[in-house]
RODREN-397948 format. One record per residue (C-alpha): x negated, y negated, z; residue in three letters. Coordinates in steps of 0.05 Angstrom, whole numbers, plus 5000, padded with zeros to 4 digits. Layout:
REM residues N
XYZAla;...
//
This chain:
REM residues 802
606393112894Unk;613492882916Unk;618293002869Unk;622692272840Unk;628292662810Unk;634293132823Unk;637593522773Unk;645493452769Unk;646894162794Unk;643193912863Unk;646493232862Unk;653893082894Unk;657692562919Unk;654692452987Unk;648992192948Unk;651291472929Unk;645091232973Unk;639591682934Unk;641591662854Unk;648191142861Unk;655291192845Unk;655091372771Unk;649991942774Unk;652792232847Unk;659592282807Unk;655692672751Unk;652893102794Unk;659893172832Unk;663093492767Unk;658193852746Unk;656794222807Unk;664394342820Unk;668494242771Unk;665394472712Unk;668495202732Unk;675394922731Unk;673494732649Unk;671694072653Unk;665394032610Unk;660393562642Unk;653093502599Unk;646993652643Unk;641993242657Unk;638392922724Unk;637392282759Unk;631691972785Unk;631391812861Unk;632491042898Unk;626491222924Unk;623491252861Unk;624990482858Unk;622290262911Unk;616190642894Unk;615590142830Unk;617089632858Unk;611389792920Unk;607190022870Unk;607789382820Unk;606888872878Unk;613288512852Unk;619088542909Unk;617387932942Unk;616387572878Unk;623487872855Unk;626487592924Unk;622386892911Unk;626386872849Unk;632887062873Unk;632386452931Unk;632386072867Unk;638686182846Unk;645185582856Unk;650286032888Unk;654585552885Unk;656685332808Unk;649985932785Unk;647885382742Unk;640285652731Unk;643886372728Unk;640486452658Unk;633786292673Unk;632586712746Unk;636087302710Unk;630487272658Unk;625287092704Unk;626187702746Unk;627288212680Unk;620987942652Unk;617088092720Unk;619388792715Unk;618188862642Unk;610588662656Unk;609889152709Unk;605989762701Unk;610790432702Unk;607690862765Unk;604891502745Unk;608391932804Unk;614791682773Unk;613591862702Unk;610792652720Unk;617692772758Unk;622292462695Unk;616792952643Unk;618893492688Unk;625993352686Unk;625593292608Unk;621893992596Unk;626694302633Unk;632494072588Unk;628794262534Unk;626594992554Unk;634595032567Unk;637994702510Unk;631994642450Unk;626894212423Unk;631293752386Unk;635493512444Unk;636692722443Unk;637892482508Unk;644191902533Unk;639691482596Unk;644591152645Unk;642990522692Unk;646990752753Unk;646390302825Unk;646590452889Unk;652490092911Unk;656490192836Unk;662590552831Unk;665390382904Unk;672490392913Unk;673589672914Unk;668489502864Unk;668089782787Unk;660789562776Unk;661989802705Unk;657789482650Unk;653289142696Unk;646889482676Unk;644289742617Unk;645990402574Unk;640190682526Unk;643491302474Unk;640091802422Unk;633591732465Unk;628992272435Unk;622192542460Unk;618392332525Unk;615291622509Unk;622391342493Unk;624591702541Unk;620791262597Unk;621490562554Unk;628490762564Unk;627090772638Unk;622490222642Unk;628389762608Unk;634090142651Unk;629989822723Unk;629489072691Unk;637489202677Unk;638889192749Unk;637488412743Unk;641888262685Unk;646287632695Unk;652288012695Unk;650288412742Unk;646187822803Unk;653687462789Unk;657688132806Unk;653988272860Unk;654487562892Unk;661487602889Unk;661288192912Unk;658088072976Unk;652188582964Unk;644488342982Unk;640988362919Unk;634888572942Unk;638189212975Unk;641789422920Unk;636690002880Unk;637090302808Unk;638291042796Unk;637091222721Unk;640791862697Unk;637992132635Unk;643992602606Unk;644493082544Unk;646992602486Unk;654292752458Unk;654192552386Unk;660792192379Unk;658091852328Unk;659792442289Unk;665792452321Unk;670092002372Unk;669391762439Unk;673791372492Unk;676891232556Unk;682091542605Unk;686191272664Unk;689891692713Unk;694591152726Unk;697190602680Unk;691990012689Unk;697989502665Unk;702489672725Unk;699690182771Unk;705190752751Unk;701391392767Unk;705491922731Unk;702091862670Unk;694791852642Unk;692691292588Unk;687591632544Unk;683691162481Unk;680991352433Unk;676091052379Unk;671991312317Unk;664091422340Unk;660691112403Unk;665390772458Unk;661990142462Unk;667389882407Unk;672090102463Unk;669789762526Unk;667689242485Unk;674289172457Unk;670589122384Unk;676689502358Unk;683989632368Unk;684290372391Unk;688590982383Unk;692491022457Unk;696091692483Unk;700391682548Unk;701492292571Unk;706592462632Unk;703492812686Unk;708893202720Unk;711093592639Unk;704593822654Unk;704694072714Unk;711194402698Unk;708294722638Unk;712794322589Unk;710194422511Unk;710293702498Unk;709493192547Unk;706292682503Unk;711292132516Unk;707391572474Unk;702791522406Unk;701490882379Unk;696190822321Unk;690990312322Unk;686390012273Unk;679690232292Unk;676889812235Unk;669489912263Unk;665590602272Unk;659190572310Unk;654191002295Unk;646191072307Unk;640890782260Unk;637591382245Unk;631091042233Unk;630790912308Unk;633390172312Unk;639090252354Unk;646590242330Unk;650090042272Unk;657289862273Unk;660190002197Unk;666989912164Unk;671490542182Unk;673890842122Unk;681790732100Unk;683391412115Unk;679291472176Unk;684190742211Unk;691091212184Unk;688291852227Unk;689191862298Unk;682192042332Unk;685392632367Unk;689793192362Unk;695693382407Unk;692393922432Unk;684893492454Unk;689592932476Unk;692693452523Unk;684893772541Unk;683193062564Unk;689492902600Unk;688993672644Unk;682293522655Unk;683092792675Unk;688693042729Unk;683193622754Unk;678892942762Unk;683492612801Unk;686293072848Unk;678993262867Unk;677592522883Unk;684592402909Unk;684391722878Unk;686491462810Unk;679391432769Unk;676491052707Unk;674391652653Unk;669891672596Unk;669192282544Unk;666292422486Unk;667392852431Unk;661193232402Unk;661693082319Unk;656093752317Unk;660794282353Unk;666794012353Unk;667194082442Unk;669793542479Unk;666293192551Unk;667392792607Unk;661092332607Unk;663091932663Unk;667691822725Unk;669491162764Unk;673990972818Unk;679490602786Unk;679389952818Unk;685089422812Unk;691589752815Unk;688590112869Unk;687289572919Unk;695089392907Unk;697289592973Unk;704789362959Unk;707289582893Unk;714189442925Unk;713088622924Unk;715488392862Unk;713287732826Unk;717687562765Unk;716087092715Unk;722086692669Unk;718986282610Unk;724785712618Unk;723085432551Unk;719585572474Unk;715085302431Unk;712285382372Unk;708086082369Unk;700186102357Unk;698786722359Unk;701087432386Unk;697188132412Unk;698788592467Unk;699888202526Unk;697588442601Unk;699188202669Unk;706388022667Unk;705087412679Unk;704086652648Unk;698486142644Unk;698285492619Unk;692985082604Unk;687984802559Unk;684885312504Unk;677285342509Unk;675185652437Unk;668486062454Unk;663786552408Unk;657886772454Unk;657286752528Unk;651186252513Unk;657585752508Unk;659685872578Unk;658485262604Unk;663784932563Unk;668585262592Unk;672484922664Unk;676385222719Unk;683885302700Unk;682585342627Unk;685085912584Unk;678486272544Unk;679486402469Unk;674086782434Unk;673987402391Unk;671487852440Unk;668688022509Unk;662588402542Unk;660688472604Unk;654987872593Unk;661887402591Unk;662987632671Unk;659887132704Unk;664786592673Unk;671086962673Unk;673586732741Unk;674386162718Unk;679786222669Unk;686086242682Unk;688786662623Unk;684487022557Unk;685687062496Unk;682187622435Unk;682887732371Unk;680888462383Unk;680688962435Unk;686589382458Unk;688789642539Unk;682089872558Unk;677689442529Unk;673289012571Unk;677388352566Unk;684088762590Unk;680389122645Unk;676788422672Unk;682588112659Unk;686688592718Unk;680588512761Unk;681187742755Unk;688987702761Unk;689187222682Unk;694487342641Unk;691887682576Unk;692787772506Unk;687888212469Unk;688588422395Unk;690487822369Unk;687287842308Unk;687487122287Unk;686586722360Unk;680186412339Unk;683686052282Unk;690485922305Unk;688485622368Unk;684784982372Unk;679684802425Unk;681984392470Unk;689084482448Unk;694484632506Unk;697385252509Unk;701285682551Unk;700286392553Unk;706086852565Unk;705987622583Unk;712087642616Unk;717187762553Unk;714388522539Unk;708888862511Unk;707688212469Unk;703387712490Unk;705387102459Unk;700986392454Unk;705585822456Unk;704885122440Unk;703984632490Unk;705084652560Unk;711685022579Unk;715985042649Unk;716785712676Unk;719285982741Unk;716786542787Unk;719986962839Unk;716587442887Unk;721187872928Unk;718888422977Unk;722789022953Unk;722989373024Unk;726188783053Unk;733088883014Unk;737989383043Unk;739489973001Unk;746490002975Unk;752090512977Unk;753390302904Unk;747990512870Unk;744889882829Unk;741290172755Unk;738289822704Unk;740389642644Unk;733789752599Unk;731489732507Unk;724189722519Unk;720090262534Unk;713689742538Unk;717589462601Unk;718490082638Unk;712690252678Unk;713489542708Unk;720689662723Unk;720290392752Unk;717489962813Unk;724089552822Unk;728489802868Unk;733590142831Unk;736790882819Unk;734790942745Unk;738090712679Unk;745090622679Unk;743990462602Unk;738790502555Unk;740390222489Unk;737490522433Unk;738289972385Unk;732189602408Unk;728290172388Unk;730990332320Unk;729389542298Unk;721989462335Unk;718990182326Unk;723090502269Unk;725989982223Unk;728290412174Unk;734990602161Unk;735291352178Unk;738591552113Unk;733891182078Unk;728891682110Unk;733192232097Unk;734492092028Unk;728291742008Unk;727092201937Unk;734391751920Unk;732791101937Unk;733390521883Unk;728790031901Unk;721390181881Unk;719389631944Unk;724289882002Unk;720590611974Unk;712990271984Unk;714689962058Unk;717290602084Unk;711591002047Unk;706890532083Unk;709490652154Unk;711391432152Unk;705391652112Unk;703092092181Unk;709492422168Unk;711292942113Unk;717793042124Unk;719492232127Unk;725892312181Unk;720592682224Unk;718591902232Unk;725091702257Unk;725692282309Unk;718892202338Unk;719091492351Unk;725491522375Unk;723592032420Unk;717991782450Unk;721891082462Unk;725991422503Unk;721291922538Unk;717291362561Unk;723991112588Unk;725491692619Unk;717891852647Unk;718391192680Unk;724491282725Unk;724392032730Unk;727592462759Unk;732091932766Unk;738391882718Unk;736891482652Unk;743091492613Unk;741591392543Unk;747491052494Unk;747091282429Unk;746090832369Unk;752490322361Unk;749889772308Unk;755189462265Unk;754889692200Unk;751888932173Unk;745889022226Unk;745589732207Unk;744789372137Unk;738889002161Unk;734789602171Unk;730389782114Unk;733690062064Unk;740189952102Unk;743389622041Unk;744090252004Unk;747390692062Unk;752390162093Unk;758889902075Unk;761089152065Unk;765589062124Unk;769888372139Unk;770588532213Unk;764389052234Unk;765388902315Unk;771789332305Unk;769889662239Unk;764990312233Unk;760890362295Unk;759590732351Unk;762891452363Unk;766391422281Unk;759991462257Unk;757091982286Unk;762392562246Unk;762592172179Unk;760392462122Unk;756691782112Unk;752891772178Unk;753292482202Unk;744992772170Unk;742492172211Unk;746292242280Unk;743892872266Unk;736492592276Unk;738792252338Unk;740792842365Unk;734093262344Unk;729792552390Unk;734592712443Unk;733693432447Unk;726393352431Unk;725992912502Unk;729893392545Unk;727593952522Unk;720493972496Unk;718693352531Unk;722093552601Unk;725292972620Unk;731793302642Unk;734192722673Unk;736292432606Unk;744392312600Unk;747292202534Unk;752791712527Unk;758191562476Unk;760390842453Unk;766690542427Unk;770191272430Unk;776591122400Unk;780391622409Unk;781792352437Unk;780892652376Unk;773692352366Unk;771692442427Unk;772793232414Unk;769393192349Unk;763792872377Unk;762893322429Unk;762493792380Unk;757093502335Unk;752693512402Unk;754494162412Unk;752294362335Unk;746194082346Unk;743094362406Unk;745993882459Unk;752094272490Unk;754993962549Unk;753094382613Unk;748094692577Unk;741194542619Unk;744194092667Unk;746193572610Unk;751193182629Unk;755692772575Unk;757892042591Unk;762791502553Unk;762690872549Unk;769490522573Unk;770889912526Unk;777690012492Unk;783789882531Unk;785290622501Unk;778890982538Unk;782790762603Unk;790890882586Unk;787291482574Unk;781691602626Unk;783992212651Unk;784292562590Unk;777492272567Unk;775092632630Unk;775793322607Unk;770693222554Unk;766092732594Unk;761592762661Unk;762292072672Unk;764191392648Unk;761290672640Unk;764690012635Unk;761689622577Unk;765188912603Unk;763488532549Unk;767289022498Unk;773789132542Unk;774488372557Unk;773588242475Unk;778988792463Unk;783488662520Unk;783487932506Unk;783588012432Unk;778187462426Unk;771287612386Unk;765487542439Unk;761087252394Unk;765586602375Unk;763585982396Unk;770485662388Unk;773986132435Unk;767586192486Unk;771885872547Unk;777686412540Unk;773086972542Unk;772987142611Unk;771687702646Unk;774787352709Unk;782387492674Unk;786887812716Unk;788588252650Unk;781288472657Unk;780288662719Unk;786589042719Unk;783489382661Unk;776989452702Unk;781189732769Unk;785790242725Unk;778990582699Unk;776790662763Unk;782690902796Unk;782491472745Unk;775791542746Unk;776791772825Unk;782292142814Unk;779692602770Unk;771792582809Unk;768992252751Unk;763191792760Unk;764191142736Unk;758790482733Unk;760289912702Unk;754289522657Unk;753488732659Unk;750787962679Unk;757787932727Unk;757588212791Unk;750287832793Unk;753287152769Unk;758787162798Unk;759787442882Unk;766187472874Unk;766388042815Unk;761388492856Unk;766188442912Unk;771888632875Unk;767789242842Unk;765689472907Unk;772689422934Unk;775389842883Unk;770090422893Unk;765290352835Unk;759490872838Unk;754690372802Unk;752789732771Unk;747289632723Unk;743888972713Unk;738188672673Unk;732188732701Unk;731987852713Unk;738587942749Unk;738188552788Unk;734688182860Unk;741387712862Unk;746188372837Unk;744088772907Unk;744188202937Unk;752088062922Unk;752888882928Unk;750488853002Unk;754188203015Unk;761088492982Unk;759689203024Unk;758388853093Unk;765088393085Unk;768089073061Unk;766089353140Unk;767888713167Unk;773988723134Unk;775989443146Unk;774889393215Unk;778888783222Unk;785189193194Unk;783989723231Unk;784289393303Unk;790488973276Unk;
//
């Protein structure tokens, strides 16, 4: 008798047509790469052929087409009732016999290799799935913890009427694909009991913004449907490909903890899944440790490079033997098909409103319209072209409708859930973990979403004005003067590592202190001392991970500026060290009790004084323990550490020696020291801040306060603040005249030479190495660089034939 199945170790990927995309990528890893380590669990697949045997066998294909003929391609208005028309037909059918001998064969011989007691994961997987240009994921059905031969071919039976779900006829009829073409492969697999354990998903590539240096992996306690289903907020790990490849100890660049408030788990008693409360201490662990997180990422990269693509992962951890597996392997599918990473489209929200709601926000981009409050996909109807969807959560049963919105909006669900991976596929801006959407948001009420303002997705009231600006990146002529960014938030960086710039010409680490931190770091390092009983609860509550408490402040400030540093590398990122004034130092929590009362802070304790003073000294210290942690353990060598508001010679050399004390000596592993220039006394005395500095950058808002002797941030003396003054720019020139003389880079960072044509002229006339602009201003800063270098040609080349 012919034989309807084929056992992974005889399946690979040339055979999409027989057992379809999912299973031939099964058999694909098993077969070949389970000998580099990745652990794939065996199993086999039942044939195409094997379909079209039941379907011959049942008499029902030309009723199934009947059916389909049925169906309003245009607005799929009887979507609901064809779809169940057609599962129903299969459901009746009888199960052929030929079929169900091959799949008892297939199941004996998992249990003379791996035991009686095996329970068994059964997989819908199509013949045209997992293409490069289309995901197909979620579109049939999954059946887990199948155990013994009789469930084993309901499971079947159920897995063949799947092929009809809505979800799936919609797909595939925007897809392009004939329906009655398209056959069902079912791959019955060894079951992975993550719900003993963990499960979740990998990407080889950012799916925000298409940077491939790093891999995303998710994480969640028990089954992944809470994943994909974006049911929970899940643990995420980015991890940077090339530390890896070099061998680097640590190249997780980013942790961040999520909520994982739901656990799914089997119903022992054979009814499915249950979905229970996770445990307190269970939402405070993180899923994974380093060294899994690290498994997953090595064998996500083996993945990769033997598909030479960027691909959609799934893996589960087995709660019984602690061993970790891939499960399954996709084509990743919308930053993919981005053929031009290079054209840029910016979005500016040009005004505010009042805030509804915030969650992680995806797309970069912003939506307005009006808010369609949702709870089941049975509501779909409601819901018109241009609106923005607002419901608690998304399957793949809401994919028929999603097209049709022009932005979504969850209370749960984190970066690879199914809303945020739809949402890419569909081009809608996104927010998903919002927690309290449902009830902030009124249906019917307009909104405007906006994901353009960072990792934050923000809901705003009303309808807003915003303006967008695409600009193909290959079109602008490179510079001579090298145009950087000036850059606080790691969540923008991916994006921005597309721009066309040569790195960071500053990095602030302020932004980072007061969003991921937010506690004073003597307040971490003296936390046995603190006074307050509360200011001692809060920073209990958000270093409990940690049991050494300023461990907190060095991790998260090193991975805030690894993930800086990851983005642009090798490129230089030159990162400024902390230079709050002492009243926002005072902000921080626990500040208070650390910083002094000061009448003037802009000129008081800051910057490079603080760094050697007995007051400050223990948590520079830390500073210097993230920044060494980054170059060092992290690899990201191309990390430059820069001084501000240097006073003097003598601090400079004190300063340099406090780096030095603590593991960052100039020279020492290609670091290179900068300063920033700001006091009129860093450029009287340029050339002898040179001999303790690699190079220098112009802080222009600083040096015009100082030189000008008029406080920056006063209202009253706004139109004398100017950094147009001749006194300035002869400031500005004298720097850079030393800077040359002694071969000393020099940049200079600021909103000038973009605003004003004039300024970049005058910078580029003078010799300036670089210029660093916000990322908003940095199309129209090239811009006046290659104007100001052309006239510079034009000019010299007049003179000369004078």
């Amino acid at each position: 008798m012919k034989n309807y199945i084929k056992r992974f170790s005889e399946i690979d990927i040339n055979d999409v047509p027989i057992v379809g995309g999912k299973n031939a990528s099964l058999g694909e890893m098993f077969q070949k790469l389970t000998s580099k380590g990745v652990q794939v669990p065996d199993g086999f697949a039942t044939t195409s052929e094997a379909y079209w045997l039941f379907l011959e066998e049942a008499g029902i294909k030309d009723s199934l087409a009947q059916e389909i003929k049925k169906l309003d391609k245009k607005e799929f208005s009887n979507l609901r009732e064809v779809g169940k028309s057609i599962r129903q037909t299969i459901a009746d059918a009888e199960f052929p016999e030929a079929i169900k001998k091959s799949v008892k064969e297939g199941y004996e011989n998992l249990v003379k290799e791996y035991g009686e007691g095996i329970s068994m994961a059964v997989r819908s997987s199509a013949t045209a799935e997992d293409l490069p240009n289309a995901s197909f994921a979620g579109q049939q059905e999954t059946y887990l913890n199948v155990k013994g031969f009789s469930e084993l071919i309901a499971a079947c039976h159920k897995c063949y009427a799947s092929l009809f779900t809505d979800r799936a006829i919609k797909y595939r009829e925007d897809n392009g694909f004939d329906q009655m073409e398209v056959a069902l492969s079912i791959g019955v697999q060894l079951m992975v009991r993550a719900d003993l354990a963990c499960s979740g998903v990998n990407f080889t590539l950012d799916p925000d913004t298409g940077f491939d240096d790093v891999v995303l992996i998710s994480g969640v306690w028990g089954l992944g449907e809470n994943i994909v289903q974006g049911s929970v907020n899940p643990d995420d790990f980015y991890v940077f490909k090339p530390s890896i490849k070099k061998g680097i100890r640590q190249p997780i660049i980013s942790r961040n903890l999520g909520s994982k408030k739901k656990t799914m788990v089997y119903d022992e008693s054979g009814n499915g899944t249950l979905n229970l409360d996770t445990s307190l201490e269970k939402q405070e662990q993180y899923v994974l440790t380093d060294r899994e997180v690290l498994k997953l990422a090595e064998w996500s990269m083996i993945i990769e490079e033997h598909y030479q693509r960027p691909m959609d992962i799934e893996w589960a951890k087995d709660g019984k033997n602690d061993q970790l597996f891939i499960v399954q392997a996709r084509p990743e599918t919308v930053q993919s098909a981005i053929t031009n990473k290079l054209k840029i489209t910016t979005f500016t929200l040009l005004e505010k409103g009042k805030i509804l709601t915030k969650g992680m926000g995806l797309g970069n981009k912003i939506a307005a319209g009006k808010a369609r409050v949702l709870h089941s996909p049975q509501e779909s109807d409601k819901l018109q072209k241009g609106e923005i969807l607002v419901t608690e959560r998304t399957d793949p049963d809401w994919d028929p409708i999603l097209k049709k919105a022009a932005g979504i909006i969850t209370d749960q669900g984190g970066r690879t859930s199914h809303a945020a991976i739809v949402a890419r596929e569909v081009g809608a801006a996104a927010i998903v973990g919002a927690i309290d959407a449902t009830k902030s948001i009124k249906d019917g009420q307009e909104i405007t979403i906006s994901c353009a303002e960072g990792d934050t997705g923000i809901a705003y009231e009303g309808r807003l004005k915003w303006n967008e600006q695409e600009v193909d990146t290959q079109a602008l002529r490179k510079p001579k003067t090298q145009p950087m960014l000036i850059l606080a938030d790691p969540d923008q960086a991916f994006k921005l590592s597309f721009y066309p710039t040569e790195g960071i010409g500053l990095m602030r680490l302020e932004f980072v202190i007061n969003n991921s931190i937010q506690i004073h770091p003597m307040a971490l390092k003296h936390f046995d001392t603190l006074k307050d009983a509360s200011t001692k609860e809060t920073i209990e509550k958000l270093t409990h991970h940690y049991p050494d408490k300023a461990d907190y402040f060095v991790h998260k400030l090193a991975e805030g500026v690894a993930t800086i540093a990851a983005a642009f590398y090798p490129k230089d990122v030159i990162v400024r060290t902390s230079d709050f004034k002492s009243n926002e130092y005072a902000n921080l929590i626990g500040g208070t009790e650390f910083e002094p009362e000061e009448s003037n802070p802009m000129i008081g304790f800051r910057g490079a004084s603080r760094y050697y003073h007995p007051k400050y000294q223990e948590a520079f210290e830390l500073e210097c323990k993230a920044m060494k942690m980054v170059r060092e353990d992290m690899g990201m060598d191309n990390v430059k550490i820069m001084i501000p508001f240097c006073r003097t010679l003598k601090e400079a050399k004190k300063v340099v020696e406090v780096l030095k004390n603590n593991g960052l000596k100039r020279g020492e592993n290609g670091l290179q020291l900068y300063m920033m220039t700001e006091i009129p006394n860093n450029v009287i005395l340029a050339a002898e801040f040179a001999e303790f500095f690699d190079g220098f950058s112009i802080g222009s808002n600083d040096l015009t306060q100082l030189t000008l002797g008029v406080d920056r941030d006063s209202e009253l003396l706004s139109d004398i603040f100017d950094i147009n003054d001749p006194g300035v720019k002869k400031m500005i020139a004298m720097a850079i005249d030393s800077a040359k003389r002694t071969h000393t880079k020099i940049g200079l960072c600021g909103q000038a030479p973009s605003d004003y044509p004039e300024f970049a002229q005058f910078l580029v006339e003078k010799g300036i190495n670089s210029i660093s602009f916000n990322a908003d201003a940095l199309i129209a800063g090239i811009e006046n660089i290659n104007a100001a270098e052309e006239d510079l040609v034009t000019f010299g080349m007049a003179e000369s034939s004078n």
